[in-house]
C-alpha positions as CSV (number, residue, x, y, z in Angstrom):
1,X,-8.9,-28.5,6.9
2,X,-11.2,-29.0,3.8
3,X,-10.4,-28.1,0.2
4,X,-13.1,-28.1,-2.7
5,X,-13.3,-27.6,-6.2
6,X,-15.4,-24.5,-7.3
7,X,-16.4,-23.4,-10.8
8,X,-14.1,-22.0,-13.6
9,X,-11.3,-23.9,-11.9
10,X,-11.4,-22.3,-8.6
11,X,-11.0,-24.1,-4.9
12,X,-12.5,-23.5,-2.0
13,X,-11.0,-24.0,1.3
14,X,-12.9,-23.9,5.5
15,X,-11.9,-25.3,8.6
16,X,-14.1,-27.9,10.5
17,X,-14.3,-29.4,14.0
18,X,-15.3,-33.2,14.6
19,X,-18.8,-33.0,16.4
20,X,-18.9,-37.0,17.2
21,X,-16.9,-39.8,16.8
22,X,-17.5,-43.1,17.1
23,X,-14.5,-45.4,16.2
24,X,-15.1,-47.7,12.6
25,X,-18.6,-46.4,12.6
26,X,-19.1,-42.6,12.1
27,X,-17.9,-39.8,12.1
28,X,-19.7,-36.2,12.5
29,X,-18.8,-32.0,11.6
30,X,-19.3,-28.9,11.4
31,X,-17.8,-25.8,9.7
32,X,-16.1,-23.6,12.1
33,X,-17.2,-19.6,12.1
34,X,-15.9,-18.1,9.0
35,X,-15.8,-20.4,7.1
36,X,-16.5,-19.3,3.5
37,X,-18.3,-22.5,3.0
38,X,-20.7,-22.9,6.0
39,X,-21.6,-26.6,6.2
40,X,-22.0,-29.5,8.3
41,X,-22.8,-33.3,8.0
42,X,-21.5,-36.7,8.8
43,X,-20.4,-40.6,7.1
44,X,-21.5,-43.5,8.6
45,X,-19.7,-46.7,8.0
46,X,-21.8,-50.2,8.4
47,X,-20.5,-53.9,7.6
48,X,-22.4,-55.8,4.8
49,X,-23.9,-59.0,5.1
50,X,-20.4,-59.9,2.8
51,X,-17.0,-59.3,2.4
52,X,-17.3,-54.8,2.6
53,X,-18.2,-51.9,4.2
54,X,-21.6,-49.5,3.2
55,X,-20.9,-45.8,3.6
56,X,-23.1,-43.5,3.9
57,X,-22.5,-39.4,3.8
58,X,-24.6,-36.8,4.5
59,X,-24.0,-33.1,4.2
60,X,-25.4,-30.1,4.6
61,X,-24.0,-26.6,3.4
62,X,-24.6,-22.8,2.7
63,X,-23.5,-22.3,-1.0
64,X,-22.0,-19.0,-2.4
65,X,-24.4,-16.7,-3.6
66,X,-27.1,-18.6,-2.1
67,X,-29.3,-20.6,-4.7
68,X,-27.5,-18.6,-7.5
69,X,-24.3,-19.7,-5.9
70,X,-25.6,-23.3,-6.2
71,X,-27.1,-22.9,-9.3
72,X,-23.9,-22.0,-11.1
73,X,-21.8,-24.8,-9.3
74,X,-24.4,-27.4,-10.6
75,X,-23.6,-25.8,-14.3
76,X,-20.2,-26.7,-13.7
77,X,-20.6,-29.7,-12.3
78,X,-19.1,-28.5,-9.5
79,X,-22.4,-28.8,-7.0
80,X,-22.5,-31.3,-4.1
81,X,-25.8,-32.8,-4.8
């Protein structure tokens, strides 16, 4: 279960399913039907040549409104980007 901040101090909230999983190294999903935000994406974790961990996240999502939707949460600074 997700929960987001929204604009004009709303929340958002959507269910998700793991799509892959690969133990200490990443970690895939996807929104489940219905969700009100529609979105999928995934965080890989890789060990640096020192002491620490690199992460990196990628995401993909249907906004709101569509590109007014997004446009309004980037106002806000509300806009995953």
């Amino acid at each position: 279960h997700w929960k987001a901040k929204a604009p004009l101090g709303t929340s958002v909230e959507w269910d998700a399913e793991i799509t892959e999983e690969r133990e200490n190294e990443r970690i895939a999903w996807r929104s489940i039907e219905g969700s009100q935000i529609p979105n999928s994406g995934w965080v890989e974790f890789r060990p640096t040549a020192e002491r620490g961990t690199e992460v990196k996240v990628f995401i993909t999502y249907e906004p709101p409104a569509g590109q007014l939707g997004a446009l309004v949460a980037k106002l806000f600074g509300e806009e995953p980007n």
